[in-house]
N, C-alpha and C positions, 0 to 999 in steps of 0.2 A: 504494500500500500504506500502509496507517496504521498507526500505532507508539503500544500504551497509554502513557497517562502516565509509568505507572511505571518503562517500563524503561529511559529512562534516569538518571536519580536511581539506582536503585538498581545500574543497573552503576558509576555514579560513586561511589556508598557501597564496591562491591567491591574497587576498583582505588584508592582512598583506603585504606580500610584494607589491603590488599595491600603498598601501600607502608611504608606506618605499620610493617608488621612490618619489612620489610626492610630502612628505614632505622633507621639507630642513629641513639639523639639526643642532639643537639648539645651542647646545655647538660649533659650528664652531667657533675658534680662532680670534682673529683680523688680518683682514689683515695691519694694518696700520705697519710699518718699515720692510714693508718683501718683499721679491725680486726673481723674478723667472726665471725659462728658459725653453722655450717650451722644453715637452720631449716627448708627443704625440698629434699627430691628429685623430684620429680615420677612418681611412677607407683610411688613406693617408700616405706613404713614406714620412717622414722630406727630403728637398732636402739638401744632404752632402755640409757641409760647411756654412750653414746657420745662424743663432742664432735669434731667435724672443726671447725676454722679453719681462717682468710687473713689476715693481716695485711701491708699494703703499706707500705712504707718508702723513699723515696724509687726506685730500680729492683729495690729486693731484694723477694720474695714470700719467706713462710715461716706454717711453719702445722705444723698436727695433721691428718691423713686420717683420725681419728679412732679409727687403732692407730698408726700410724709418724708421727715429725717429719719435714718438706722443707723445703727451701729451693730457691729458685732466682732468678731476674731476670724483669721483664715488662718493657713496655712501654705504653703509650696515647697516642693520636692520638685527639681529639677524643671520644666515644667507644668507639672500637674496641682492643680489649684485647687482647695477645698474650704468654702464657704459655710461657715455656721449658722444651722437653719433650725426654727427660727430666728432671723434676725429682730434687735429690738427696734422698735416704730414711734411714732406719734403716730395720734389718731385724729389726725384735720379728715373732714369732707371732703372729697372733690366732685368734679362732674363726671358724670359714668362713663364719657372715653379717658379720662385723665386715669382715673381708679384701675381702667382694664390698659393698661396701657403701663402703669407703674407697678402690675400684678405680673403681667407679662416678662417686665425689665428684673423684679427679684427673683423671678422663677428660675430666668436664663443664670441671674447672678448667682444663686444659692447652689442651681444644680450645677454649674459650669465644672469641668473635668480638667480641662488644659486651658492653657492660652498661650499667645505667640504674638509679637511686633511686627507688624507689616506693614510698611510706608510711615513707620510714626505712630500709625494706631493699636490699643490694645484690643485681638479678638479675642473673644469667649469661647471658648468649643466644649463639643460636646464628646461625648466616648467615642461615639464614631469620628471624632475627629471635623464635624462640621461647624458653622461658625453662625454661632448663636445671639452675638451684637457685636457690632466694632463701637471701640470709643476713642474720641480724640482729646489729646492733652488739653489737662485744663488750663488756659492761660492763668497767668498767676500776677502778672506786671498791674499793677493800677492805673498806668498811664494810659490817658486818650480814654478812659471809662466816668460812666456820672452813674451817683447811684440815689436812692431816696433812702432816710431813716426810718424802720419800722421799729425799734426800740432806742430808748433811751435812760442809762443808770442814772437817776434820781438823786443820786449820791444820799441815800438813805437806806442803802444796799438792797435796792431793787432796782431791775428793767420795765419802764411802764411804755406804754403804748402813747403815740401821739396821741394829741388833742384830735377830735374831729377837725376837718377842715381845713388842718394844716398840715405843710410841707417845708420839709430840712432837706437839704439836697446837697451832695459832695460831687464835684468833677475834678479830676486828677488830670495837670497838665504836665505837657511835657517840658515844661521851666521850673518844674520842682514846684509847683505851687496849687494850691487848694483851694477852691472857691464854691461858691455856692448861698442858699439861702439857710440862716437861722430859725427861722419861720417866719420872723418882721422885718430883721436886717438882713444885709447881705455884708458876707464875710469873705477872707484872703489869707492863705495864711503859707510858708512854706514845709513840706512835708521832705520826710526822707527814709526809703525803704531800701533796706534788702532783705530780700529772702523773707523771711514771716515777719523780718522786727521793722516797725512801722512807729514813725513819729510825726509828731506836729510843732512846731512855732509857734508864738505869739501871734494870735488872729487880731488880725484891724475890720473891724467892724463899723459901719455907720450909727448912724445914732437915731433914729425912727423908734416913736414909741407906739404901741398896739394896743388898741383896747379890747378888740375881741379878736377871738373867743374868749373867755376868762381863760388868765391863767397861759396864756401866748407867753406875756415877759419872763415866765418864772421857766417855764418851759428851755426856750432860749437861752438863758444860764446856763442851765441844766445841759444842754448838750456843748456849748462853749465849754464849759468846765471837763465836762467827760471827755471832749478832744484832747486835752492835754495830758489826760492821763494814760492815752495810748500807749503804748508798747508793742504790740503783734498783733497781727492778721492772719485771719483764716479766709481764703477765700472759696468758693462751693458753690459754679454753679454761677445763677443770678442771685445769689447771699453772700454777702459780707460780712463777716466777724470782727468787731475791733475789740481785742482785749488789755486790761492791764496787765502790768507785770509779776505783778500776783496772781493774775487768770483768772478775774472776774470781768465779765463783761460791760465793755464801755457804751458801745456800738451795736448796734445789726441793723443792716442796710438791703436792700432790695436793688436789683436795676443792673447794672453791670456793661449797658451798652454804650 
């Protein structure tokens, strides 16, 4: 019996890449100080406006599902990656594609088997070796970014929530300097970051005084002062983290664009 050329080369092409999916590969990078942001689902539309993260920290995961925060622990060996399930959550509401959407994203993340860099991105895979979300590096720079404050330390060691109807806003330039609205005034100030540790200057402020909402002026204090007690930044996502240098929170901002 005679046997075409072709067939065995190309059963040897089949069971070459066969393996190729199967095996994870070796040289996969560490994930420990690197931070991501979903950039695909596979078979699924990102719902606009969204942002799911991962950020790895030496065995801690923590992240955005893109309505609720998690945390929890992994592990890797080589590179096979294994996610502790269940991870812990807050429990905000969202709209029912955001909910099926960030139920999808921890499923991929929990169950993921390997992962591997390709062009920059981190993929998910699965046992068979398929590729369950790609995510791209979370920028991390502040520059050329504006964000709005959704918390602010009271300096009575709480984070409370704006006033209704007001707006605190930071835009990070690329002159080293900080601007934006206090909620009545508008302020300036210069900033200076590396890596997580993040400070502030002496803010120049105008001088506009507010009568409403009650409670605008005190307000306004309240987050001039917290500026200067910055220290370090988390960023995650469309959320911003400013904390002191004891690690309690000064800051959390929304916006990022």
């Amino acid at each position: 019996m005679t046997t075409r050329p072709w067939t065995i080369p190309a059963a040897a092409a089949a069971l070459c890449m066969a393996a190729s999916m199967m095996a994870p590969a070796a040289d996969a990078p560490s994930l420990d100080g690197t931070a991501w942001v979903l950039a695909d689902l596979p078979g699924r539309a990102l719902v606009k406006g969204t942002t799911a993260t991962a950020q790895f920290a030496g065995n801690r995961l923590s992240g955005s599902d893109g309505c609720n925060s998690y945390s929890g622990t992994y592990t890797v060996k080589d590179s096979m990656l294994q996610v502790t399930s269940p991870l812990a959550a807050t429990l905000r509401a969202c709209p029912p594609d955001v909910t099926t959407q960030a139920t999808s994203f921890m499923a991929v993340l929990t169950g993921a088997h390997s992962y591997r860099i390709r062009g920059g991105k981190l993929q998910l895979l699965s046992a068979s070796g398929e590729v369950q979300a790609t995510m791209a590096p979370q920028p991390q720079s502040l520059t050329g970014t504006s964000w709005q404050a959704s918390g602010i330390n009271n300096g009575k060691q709480a984070v409370v929530s704006l006033l209704q109807g007001t707006s605190v806003t930071m835009s990070f330039g690329a002159d080293g300097r900080v601007s934006g609205s206090a909620g009545c005034n508008t302020y300036s100030a210069q900033y200076k970051s590396e890596g997580a540790n993040l400070s502030f200057g002496q803010a120049g402020v105008t001088r506009k005084m507010c009568a409403s909402p009650e409670g605008i002026m005190e307000q306004e204090q309240q987050f001039l002062r917290a500026l200067t007690t910055v220290a370090t930044m988390r960023r995650d996502g469309d959320r911003l983290e400013l904390r002191t240098a004891d690690g309690a929170i000064a800051l959390t901002l929304r916006g990022g664009g």
